[in-house]
LOKEKOL-373347 format. One record per residue (C-alpha): x, y, z. Coordinates in Angstrom, 2 decimals. Layout:
BEGIN
(node (X Y Z))
...
This chain:
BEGIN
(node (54.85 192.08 109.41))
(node (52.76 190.99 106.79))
(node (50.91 187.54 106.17))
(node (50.58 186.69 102.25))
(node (46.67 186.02 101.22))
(node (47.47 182.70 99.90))
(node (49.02 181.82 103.58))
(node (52.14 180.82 101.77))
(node (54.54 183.73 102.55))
(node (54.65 185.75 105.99))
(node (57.07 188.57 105.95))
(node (59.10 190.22 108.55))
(node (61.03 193.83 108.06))
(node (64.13 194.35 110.53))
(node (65.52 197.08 111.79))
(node (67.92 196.94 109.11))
(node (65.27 197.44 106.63))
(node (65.86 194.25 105.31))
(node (62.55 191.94 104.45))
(node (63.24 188.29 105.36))
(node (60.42 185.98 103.72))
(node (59.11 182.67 105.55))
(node (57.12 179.88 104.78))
(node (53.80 179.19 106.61))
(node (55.63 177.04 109.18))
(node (57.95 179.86 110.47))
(node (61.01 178.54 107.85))
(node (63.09 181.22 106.57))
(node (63.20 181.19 102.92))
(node (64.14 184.25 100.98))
(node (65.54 187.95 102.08))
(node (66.09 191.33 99.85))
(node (67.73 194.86 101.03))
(node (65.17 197.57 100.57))
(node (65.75 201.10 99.28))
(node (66.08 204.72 100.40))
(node (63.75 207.05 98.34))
(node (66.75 208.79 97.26))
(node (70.65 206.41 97.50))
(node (72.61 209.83 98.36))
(node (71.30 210.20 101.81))
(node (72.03 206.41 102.41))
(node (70.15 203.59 103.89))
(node (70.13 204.34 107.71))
(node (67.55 207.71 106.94))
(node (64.47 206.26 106.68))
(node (62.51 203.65 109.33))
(node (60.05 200.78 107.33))
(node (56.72 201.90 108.80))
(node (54.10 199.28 107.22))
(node (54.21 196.36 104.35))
(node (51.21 194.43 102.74))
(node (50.80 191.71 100.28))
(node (49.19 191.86 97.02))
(node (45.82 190.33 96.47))
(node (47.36 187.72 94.27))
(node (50.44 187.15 96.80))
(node (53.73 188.31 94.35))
(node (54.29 191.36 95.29))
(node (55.01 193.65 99.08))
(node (54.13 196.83 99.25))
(node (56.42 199.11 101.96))
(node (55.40 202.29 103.11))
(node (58.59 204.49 104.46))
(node (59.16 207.73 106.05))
(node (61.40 208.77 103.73))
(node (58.00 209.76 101.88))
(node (57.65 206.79 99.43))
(node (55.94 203.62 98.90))
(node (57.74 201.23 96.67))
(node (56.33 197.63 95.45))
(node (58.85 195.29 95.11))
(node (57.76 192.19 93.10))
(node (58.83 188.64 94.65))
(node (57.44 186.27 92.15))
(node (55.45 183.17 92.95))
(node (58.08 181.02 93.73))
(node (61.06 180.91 96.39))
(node (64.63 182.64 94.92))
(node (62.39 184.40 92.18))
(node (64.40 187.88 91.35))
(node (63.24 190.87 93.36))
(node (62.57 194.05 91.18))
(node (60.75 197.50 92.40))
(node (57.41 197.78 89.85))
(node (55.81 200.86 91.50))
(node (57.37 203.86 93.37))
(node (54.54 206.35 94.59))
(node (56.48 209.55 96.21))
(node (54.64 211.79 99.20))
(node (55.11 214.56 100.12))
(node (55.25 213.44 103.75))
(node (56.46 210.27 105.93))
(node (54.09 207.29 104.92))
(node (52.79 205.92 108.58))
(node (50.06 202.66 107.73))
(node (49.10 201.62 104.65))
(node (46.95 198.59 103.57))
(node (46.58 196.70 100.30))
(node (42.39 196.50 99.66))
(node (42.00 195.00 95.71))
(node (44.39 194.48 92.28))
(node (45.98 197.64 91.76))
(node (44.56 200.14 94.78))
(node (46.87 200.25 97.94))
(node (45.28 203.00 100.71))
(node (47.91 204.43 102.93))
(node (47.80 207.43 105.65))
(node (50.54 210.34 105.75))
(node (52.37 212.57 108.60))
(node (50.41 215.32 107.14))
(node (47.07 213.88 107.84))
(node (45.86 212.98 104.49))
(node (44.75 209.21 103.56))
(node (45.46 208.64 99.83))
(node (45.21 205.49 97.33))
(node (48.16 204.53 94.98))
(node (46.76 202.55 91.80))
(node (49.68 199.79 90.70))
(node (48.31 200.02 87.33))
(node (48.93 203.61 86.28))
(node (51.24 204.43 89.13))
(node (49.44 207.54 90.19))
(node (48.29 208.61 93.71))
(node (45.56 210.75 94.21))
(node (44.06 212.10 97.75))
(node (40.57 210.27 99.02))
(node (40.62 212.50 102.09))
(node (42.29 214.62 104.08))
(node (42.59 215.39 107.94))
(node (44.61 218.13 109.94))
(node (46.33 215.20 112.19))
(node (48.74 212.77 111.86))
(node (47.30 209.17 111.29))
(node (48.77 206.43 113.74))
(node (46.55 203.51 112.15))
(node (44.68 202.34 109.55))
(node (42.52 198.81 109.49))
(node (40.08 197.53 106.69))
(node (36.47 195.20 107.70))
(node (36.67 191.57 106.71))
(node (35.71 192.12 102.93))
(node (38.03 195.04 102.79))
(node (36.45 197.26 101.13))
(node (35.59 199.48 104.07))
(node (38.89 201.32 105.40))
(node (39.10 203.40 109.12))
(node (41.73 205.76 109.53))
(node (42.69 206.62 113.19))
(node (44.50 209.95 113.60))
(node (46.53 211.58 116.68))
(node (43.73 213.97 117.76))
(node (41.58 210.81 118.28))
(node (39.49 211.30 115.37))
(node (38.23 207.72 113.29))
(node (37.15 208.32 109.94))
(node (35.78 205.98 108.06))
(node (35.56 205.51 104.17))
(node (33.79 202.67 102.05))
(node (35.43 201.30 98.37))
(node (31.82 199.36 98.55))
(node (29.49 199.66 101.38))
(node (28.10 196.43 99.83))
(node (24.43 198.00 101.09))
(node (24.90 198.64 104.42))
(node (24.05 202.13 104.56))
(node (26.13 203.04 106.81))
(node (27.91 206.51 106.79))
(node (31.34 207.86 105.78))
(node (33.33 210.43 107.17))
(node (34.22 211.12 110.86))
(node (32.91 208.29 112.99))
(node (34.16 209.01 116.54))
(node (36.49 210.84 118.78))
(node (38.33 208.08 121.58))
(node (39.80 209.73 124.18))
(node (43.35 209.13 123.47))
(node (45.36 208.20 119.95))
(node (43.51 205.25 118.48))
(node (47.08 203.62 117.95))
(node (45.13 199.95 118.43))
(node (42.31 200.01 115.63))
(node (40.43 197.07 114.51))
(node (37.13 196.53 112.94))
(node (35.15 193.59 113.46))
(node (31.91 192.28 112.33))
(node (29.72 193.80 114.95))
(node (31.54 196.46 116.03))
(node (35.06 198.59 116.24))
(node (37.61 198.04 118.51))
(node (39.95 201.12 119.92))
(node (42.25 201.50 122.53))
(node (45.47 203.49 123.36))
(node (47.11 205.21 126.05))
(node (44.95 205.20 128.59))
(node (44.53 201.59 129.33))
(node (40.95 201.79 128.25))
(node (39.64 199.25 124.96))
(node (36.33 200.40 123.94))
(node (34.23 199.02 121.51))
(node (32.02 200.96 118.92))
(node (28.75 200.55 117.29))
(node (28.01 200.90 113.38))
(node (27.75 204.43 114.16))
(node (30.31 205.30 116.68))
(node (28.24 204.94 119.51))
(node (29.99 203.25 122.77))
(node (29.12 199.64 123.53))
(node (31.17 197.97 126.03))
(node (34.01 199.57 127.61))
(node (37.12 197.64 129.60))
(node (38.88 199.16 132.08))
(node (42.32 198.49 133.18))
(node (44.07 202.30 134.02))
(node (43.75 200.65 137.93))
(node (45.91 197.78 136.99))
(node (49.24 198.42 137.57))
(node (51.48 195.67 135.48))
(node (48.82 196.84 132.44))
(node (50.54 199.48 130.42))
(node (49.60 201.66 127.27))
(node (48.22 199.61 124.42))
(node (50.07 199.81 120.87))
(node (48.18 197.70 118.26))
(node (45.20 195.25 117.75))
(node (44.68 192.87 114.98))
(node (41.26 191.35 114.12))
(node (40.92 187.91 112.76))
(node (39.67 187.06 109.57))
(node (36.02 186.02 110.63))
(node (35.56 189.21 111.96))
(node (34.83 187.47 115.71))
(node (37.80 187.98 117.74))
(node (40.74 190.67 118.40))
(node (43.48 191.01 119.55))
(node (45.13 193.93 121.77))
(node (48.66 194.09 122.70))
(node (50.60 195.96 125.06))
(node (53.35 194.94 127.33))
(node (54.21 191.28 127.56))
(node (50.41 190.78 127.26))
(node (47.58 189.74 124.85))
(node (44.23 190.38 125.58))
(node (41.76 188.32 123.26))
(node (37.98 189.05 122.62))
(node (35.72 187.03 120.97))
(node (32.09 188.27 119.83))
(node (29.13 186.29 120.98))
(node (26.27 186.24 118.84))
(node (23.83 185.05 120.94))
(node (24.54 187.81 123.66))
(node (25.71 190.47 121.25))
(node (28.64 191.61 123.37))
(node (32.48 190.99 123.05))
(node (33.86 188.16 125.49))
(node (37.37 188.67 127.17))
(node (39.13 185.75 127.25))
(node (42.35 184.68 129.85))
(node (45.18 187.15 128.71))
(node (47.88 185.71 127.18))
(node (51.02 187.20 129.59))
(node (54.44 186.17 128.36))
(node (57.06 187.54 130.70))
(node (59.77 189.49 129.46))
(node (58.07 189.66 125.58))
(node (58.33 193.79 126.45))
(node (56.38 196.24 124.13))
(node (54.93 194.44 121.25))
(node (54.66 196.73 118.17))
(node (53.13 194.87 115.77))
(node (50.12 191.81 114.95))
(node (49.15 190.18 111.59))
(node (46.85 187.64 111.62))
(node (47.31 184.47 108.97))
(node (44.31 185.11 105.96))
(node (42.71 181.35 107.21))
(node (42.76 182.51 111.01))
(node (45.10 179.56 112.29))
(node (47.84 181.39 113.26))
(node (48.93 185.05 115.15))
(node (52.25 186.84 114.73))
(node (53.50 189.09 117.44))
(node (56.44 191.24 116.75))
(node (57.98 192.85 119.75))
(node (60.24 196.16 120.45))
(node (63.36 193.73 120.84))
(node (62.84 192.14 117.39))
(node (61.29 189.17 118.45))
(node (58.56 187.65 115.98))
(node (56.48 184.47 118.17))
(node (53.91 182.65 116.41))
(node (50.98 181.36 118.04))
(node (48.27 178.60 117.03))
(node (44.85 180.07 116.77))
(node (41.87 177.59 117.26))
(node (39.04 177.11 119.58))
(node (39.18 173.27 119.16))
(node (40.63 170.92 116.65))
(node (39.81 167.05 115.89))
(node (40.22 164.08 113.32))
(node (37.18 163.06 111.16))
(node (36.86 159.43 109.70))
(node (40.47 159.34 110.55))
(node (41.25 161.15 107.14))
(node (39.89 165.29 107.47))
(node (41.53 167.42 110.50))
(node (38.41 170.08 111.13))
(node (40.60 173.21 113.13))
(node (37.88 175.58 114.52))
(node (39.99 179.18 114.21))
(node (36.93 181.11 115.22))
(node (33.07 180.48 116.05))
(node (32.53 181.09 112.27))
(node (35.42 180.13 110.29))
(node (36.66 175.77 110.13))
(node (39.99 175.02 108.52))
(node (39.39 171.57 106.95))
(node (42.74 169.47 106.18))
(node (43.35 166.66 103.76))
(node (45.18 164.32 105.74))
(node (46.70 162.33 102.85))
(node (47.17 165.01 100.42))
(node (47.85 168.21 102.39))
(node (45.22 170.28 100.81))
(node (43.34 172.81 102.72))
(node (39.27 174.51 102.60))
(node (38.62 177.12 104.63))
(node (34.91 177.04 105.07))
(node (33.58 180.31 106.61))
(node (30.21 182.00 107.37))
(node (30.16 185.29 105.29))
(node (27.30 186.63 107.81))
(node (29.80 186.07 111.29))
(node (27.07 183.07 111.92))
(node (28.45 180.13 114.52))
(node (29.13 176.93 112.68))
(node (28.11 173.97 114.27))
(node (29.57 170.43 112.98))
(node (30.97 169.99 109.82))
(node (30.79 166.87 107.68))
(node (32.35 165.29 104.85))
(node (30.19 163.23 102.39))
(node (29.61 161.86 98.86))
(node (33.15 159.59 98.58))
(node (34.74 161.89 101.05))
(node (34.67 165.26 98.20))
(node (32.12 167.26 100.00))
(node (31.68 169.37 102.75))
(node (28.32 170.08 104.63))
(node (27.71 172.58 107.38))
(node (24.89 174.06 109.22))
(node (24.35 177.55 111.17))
(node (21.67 179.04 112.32))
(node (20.47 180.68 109.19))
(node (22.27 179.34 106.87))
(node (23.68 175.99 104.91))
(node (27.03 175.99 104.17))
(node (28.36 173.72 101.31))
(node (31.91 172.96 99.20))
(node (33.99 170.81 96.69))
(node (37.10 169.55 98.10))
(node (38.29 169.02 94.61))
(node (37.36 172.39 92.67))
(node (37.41 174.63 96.53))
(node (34.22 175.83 95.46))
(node (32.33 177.11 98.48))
(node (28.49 178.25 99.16))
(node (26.37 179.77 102.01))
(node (22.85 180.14 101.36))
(node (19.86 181.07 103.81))
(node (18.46 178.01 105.32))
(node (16.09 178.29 108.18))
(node (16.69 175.52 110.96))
(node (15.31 171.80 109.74))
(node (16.72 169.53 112.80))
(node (19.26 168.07 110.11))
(node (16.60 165.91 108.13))
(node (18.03 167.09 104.65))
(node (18.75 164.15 102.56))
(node (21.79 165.27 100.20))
(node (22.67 163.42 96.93))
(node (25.74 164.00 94.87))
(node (25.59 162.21 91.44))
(node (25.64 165.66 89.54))
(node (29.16 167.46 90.08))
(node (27.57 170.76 88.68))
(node (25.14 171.11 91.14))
(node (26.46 172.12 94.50))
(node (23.71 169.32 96.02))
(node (20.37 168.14 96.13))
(node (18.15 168.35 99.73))
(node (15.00 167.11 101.01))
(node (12.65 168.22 103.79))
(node (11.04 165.22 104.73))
(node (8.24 167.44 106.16))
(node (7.53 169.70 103.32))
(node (8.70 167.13 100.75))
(node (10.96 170.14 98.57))
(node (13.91 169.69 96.55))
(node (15.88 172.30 96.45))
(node (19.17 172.94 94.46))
(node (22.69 175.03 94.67))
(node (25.05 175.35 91.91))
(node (28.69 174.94 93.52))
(node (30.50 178.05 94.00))
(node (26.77 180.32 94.41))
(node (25.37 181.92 97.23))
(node (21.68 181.42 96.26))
(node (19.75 178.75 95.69))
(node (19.24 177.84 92.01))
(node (16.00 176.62 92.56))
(node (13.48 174.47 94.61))
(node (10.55 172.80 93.37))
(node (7.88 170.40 95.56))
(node (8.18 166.28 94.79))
(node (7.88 163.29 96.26))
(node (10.46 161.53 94.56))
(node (13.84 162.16 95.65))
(node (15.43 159.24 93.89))
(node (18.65 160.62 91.57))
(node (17.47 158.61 88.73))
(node (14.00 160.43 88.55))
(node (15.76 163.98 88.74))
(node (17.94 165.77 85.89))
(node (20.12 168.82 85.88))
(node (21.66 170.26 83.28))
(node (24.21 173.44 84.07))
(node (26.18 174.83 80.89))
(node (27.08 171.70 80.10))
(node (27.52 172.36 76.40))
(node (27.87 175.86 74.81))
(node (24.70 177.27 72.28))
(node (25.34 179.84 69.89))
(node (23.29 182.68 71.44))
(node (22.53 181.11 74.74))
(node (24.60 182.56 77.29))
(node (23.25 180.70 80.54))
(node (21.27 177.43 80.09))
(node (20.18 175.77 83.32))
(node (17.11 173.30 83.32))
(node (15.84 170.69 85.40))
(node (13.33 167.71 84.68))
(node (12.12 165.89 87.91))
(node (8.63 164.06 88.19))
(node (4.92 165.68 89.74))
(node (3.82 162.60 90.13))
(node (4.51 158.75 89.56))
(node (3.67 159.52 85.70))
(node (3.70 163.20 85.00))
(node (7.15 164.64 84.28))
(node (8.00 168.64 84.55))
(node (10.64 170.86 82.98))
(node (11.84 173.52 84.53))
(node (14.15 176.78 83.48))
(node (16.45 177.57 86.17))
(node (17.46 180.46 85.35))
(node (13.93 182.04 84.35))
(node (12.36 180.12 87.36))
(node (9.77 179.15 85.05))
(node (8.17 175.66 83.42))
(node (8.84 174.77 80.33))
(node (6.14 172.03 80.11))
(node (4.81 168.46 81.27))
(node (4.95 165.46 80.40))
(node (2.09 162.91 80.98))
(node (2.59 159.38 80.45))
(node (0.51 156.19 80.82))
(node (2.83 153.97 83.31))
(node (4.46 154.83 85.75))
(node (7.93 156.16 84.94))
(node (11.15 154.72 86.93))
(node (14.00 156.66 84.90))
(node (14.84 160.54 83.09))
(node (17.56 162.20 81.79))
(node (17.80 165.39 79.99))
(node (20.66 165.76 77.20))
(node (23.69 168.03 77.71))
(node (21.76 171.07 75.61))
(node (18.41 170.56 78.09))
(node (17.16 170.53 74.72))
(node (15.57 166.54 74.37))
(node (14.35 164.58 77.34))
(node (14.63 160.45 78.09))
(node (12.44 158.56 80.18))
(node (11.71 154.70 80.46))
(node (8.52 153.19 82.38))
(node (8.09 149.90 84.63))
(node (6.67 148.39 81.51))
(node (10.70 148.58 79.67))
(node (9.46 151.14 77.21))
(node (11.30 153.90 76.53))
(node (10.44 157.02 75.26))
(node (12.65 160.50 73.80))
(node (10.87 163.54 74.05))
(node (12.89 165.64 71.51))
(node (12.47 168.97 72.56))
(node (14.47 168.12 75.75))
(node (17.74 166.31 76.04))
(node (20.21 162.80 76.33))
(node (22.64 160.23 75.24))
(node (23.53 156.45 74.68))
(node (19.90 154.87 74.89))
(node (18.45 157.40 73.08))
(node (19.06 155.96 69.61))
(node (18.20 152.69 71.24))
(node (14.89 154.46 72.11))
(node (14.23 155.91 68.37))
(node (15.20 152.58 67.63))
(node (12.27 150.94 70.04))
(node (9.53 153.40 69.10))
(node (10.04 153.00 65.69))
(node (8.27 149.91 65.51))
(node (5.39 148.91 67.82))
(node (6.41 145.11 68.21))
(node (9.59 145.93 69.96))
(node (7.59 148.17 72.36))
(node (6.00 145.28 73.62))
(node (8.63 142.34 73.57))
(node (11.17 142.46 76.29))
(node (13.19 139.87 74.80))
(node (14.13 142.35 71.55))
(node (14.62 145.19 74.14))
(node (17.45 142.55 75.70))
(node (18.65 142.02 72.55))
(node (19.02 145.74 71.52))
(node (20.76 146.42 75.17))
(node (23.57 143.23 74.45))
(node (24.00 144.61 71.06))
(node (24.85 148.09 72.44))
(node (27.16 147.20 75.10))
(node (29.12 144.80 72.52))
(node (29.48 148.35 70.62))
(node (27.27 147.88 67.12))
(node (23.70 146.88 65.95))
(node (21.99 147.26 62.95))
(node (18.92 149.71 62.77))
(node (16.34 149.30 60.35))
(node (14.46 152.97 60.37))
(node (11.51 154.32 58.08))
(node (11.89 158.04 56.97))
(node (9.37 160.07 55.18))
(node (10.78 162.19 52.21))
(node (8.23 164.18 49.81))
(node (5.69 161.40 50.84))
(node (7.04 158.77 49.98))
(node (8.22 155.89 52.58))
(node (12.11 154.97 52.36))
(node (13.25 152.00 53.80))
(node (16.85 151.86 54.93))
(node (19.53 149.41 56.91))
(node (22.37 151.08 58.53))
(node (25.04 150.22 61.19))
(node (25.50 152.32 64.17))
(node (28.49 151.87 66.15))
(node (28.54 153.15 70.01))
(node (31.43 154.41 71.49))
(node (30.22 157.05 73.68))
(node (26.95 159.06 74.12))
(node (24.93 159.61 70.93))
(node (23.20 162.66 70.88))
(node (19.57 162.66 68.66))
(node (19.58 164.91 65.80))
C-alpha cells in the first residue's frame, strides 16, 4: 500500500498483482495489471513486495521478486493511460524499497545489498552492501536519511543529507530478532519483531525504553510499524492489534496509548500513513485494507476553518466553503498550541515553544522561525502580502519581519511606531537589471526622523530628518525613491528611495513654496487627481537657463518619478 504525497491517490496491490487506485476518501477509481519481469514464465511467478509514489504523485514504483522494479506512469488525472517508464533489473528478489527525491528510488535485495535506481538515466548502482537479507527499509521525516533492517538483526543507516546532524552512517544496532517493524521518528528509532519486544533507539543506537509483551499471551509476533509524518507517533502491528506511541517532548520518552484490538482483523502485513497525518491504512493477511481517522482532537473556528490536530506537532486546517487544505507543521517536532486565522480570514498564526509558525491560505506559503515565548502580546499587521507579517513586543517595542514562505526572519529593527502607514516594505517587487534580490524597508526612529534599511545586507541605507512630525511613508516598487507627508499637509519625495500616485502631486507641491503652505491648493491638487487630470506648471533648468512649461498629466494608475 502506498499513500500518494499530494494525498490524492492511495494505492492498494492484490494478490493478483493487480494495483487498484483510490481517492482520498476510500473511492475506487482506477486499476492496471502489472507485469512479470519476463511474459514467458507468466504472471502467477512473482509476489508484489513494495510500491511507492513519486515525489510529484504520477508515477508507482513496484518492487518484485521476480528481480525487477518497474515504474509505471499513471498521469495526474483519473483514466490517464498507464505506461512502464523505468525497468531497473536485479540480480536478486527486490524485498522494500522507498521513493526519497525526483529521480532516486532506494530499495533492499534478497542478497543483502541496498541500492538506488535513478528514473532519469535508468541506471542502478550499489550504495551498500550487507551479507543478510533485508526485511525493511524506512526513511526520517525529511527523507533523506534511509535505515535498512536486515535478517541477522543488523540496522544500518545511510544519509542522502544529514542536513548537519552529525550523526553517523553505517551499522547502527543489532535488535535481538529480525527488525521486520522499523520506523524512525524524530527522537528516536522504533524496532520490534518476533519476540514481542518494541524497543526504541537513541541517535546512536543506544536502548531507550523497552516494552515488553512476550508474557502476554493474545500478543503475537510483530510484522510492521509505520511512523507518522510529524515524526511523533508510530504505529506497530501484529495480530488483530495496533499499538500506538506518541513522543512527549516535555518528558522525552515515547507514550503508549490504548491498543487498538479489532477482533478477527488476523495478521496485518502492511501500514502507510496519509503524507498530512489524518488518516492510517492497515492491510491485513486476508486482503482486507481498513482506514482509520488519525487526530488527537478536531474543532470548528469562526464557524468557517476545521483545525484537525493529527499529531502534537502537525494541524490540518480546512476551508470550510472552498475545500482547500494547509497543513501547518513544526519542522523541529515542537507541540503546537492554538492556531488562529487572521487578516480577512487569509492567514494563519501559531505559537510553540520556540518557535512562531505563520502561512497564506491563498499562496500555501508556510514559515517557522525561532521565537522565544512572549505571552502572545505580538501585534500582527497584514497590509503587505509580500511580507509574511509584521509583530510587536510591547515590552521591547521591536518590529520584526518574515517574508512568506522563509524560515528566518528578514529582519527586526527597534520603533515605537507600529502604525502600517509609518512602515514600508518593498520585496522584489519590480525586477533591476543587475539586482538580483532587492529588499528594503523605511520605518520611522522617531516622530520626525525616518530610516532606510537593506534587508538583505542588514544594513542602513540612511536617515531622514525632517522638521514636523511625519504621519505617512511609502517607498516605490524599486526601494529606490521614498514619500512622506507631515501633520502640517506637506509632502515631501526623497528621490533616492521609492513611490507612486502622490508623488507627482508632491513634485508638483514642492515646486513652488506657496502651495507648501496653502491647504486649500493642496485640496485642489487632491480633487483634480482623483477626477483623473490637472495641469502642472514646472520650472526646469537646462544649460542655465530657466524654462517655463504647462503640461497635462493624466492619472490612471501609480506614476512613478523619473
Amino acid at each position: 500500500m502506498a499513500w500518494a504525497p499530494n494525498n490524492a491517490k492511495f494505492a492498494v496491490c492484490t494478490i493478483d498483482r493487480v494495483v487498484i487506485l483510490y481517492d482520498e476518501q476510500g473511492e475506487k477509481k482506477d486499476r492496471f495489471t502489472t507485469k512479470p519481469a519476463d511474459p514467458k514464465y507468466g504472471k502467477k511467478t512473482y509476489v508484489v513486495k513494495s510500491m511507492a509514489f513519486s515525489p510529484d504523485s504520477t508515477k508507482i514504483a513496484v518492487a518484485q521478486t521476480d528481480n525487477i522494479i518497474f515504474v509505471y506512469k499513471i498521469g495526474e488525472e483519473w483514466g490517464d493511460k498507464k505506461v512502464i517508464c523505468n525497468k531497473f533489473i536485479q540480480t536478486s528478489a527486490v524485498t522494500c524499497l522507498v521513493w526519497t527525491s525526483e529521480h532516486a528510488i532506494i530499495f533492499g535485495l534478497a542478497e543483502g545489498k541496498v541500492r538506488q535506481a535513478n528514473t532519469k538515466t535508468s541506471k542502478s548502482s550499489t550504495i551498500y552492501g550487507t551479507d543478510s537479507y533485508v526485511v525493511s527499509l524506512t526513511t526520517n521525516v525529511s527523507g533523506k536519511g534511509i535505515l535498512s533492517g536486515h535478517a541477522d538483526g543488523t540496522v544500518v543507516r545511510y544519509f542522502v543529507d544529514d542536513e548537519g546532524s552529525g550523526e553517523s552512517q553505517g551499522k547502527l544496532l543489532t535488535h535481538a530478532c529480525p527488525p521486520y517493524a522499523l520506523a524512525w521518528g524524530t527522537n528516536s528509532i522504533i524496532v520490534a519483531g518476533c519476540d514481542k519486544k518494541i524497543v526504541a533507539y537513541g541517535k546512536e543506537g543506544h536502548v531507550l525504553q523497552t516494552f515488553d509483551y512476550s508474557r502476554d499471551r493474545s500478543e503475537k509476533e510483530f510484522t510492521v510499524a509505520a511512523c507518522s509524518p510529524s515524526g511523533q507517533s508510530i504505529v506497530v502491528g501484529s495480530y488483530d492489534r495496533l499499538r500506538v506511541f506518541n513522543w512527549s517532548p516535555r518528558k522525552g520518552v515515547w507514550d503508549e496509548a490504548s491498543p487498538k484490538e479489532i477482533p478477527n482483523l488476523y495478521t496485518i502485513t502492511a501500514l502507510s500513513w496519509k503524507k498530512d497525518g489524518s488518516r492510517l491504512s492497515v492491510g491485513t493477511l486476508c486482503g482486507g485494507v481498513e482506514l482509520f481517522d488519525c487526530c488527537l482532537r478536531r474543532s470548528i473556528y469562526k464557524n468557517k476553518f476545521e483545525m484537525t490536530y493529527v499529531g502534537l506537532s502537525q494541524v490540518i486546517v480546512k476551508n470550510l466553503s472552498t475545500g482547500t487544505r494547509v497543513v501547518l507543521k513544526s519542522q523541529y517536532g515542537y507541540e503546537i498550541d492554538e492556531v488562529k486565522v487572521m487578516g480577512k480570514d487569509r492567514y494563519l498564526v501559531a505559537h510553540t515553544s520556540d518557535t512562531l509558525l505563520l502561512g497564506d491560505l491563498v499562496f500555501n506559503k508556510l514559515s517557522e522561525v525561532a521565537w522565544q515565548g512572549s505571552g502572545g502580546n505580538e501585534k500582527f499587521f497584514f497590509e503587505n502580502e509580500t511580507v509574511h507579517c509584521i509583530f510587536l513586543f510591547p515590552c521591547c517595542l521591536i518590529l520584526a519581519l518574515v517574508e512568506y514562505g522563509s524560515n528566518e526572519i528578514l529582519g527586526s529593527v527597534r520603533t515605537e511606531f507600529m502604525n502600517p502607514h509609518l512602515i514600508s516594505v518593498r520585496l522584489n517587487e519590480r525586477r533591476q537589471r543587475g539586482v538580483e534580490d532587492n529588499k528594503k524597508l523605511a520605518y520611522l526612529i522617531d516622530i520626525k526622523t525616518i530610516a532606510i534599511v537593506d534587508l538583505v545586507g542588514g544594513y542602513n541605507l540612511g536617515t531622514i530628518s525632517h522638521d514636523s512630525k511625519i504621519d505617512w511613508l511609502e517607498l516605490n516598487e524599486t526601494g529606490h525613491k521614498l514619500l512622506f507627508r507631515d501633520k502640517k499637509f506637506r509632502v515631501r519625495v526623497e528621490r533616492r528611495y521609492l513611490t507612486g500616485l502622490p508623488a507627482k502631486a508632491a513634485c508638483l507641491a514642492m515646486s513652488r513654496d506657496e502651495l507648501l503652505s496653502s491647504h486649500d491648493i493642496i485640496s485642489r491638487i487632491t480633487a483634480a487627481l482623483i477626477k483623473g487630470e490637472f495641469y502642472e506648471r514646472v520650472s526646469l533648468t537646462c544649460d542655465g537657463m530657466w524654462l517655463d512649461i504647462m503640461a497635462t498629466v493624466k492619472f490612471h494608475a501609480f506614476i512613478t518619478l523619473k
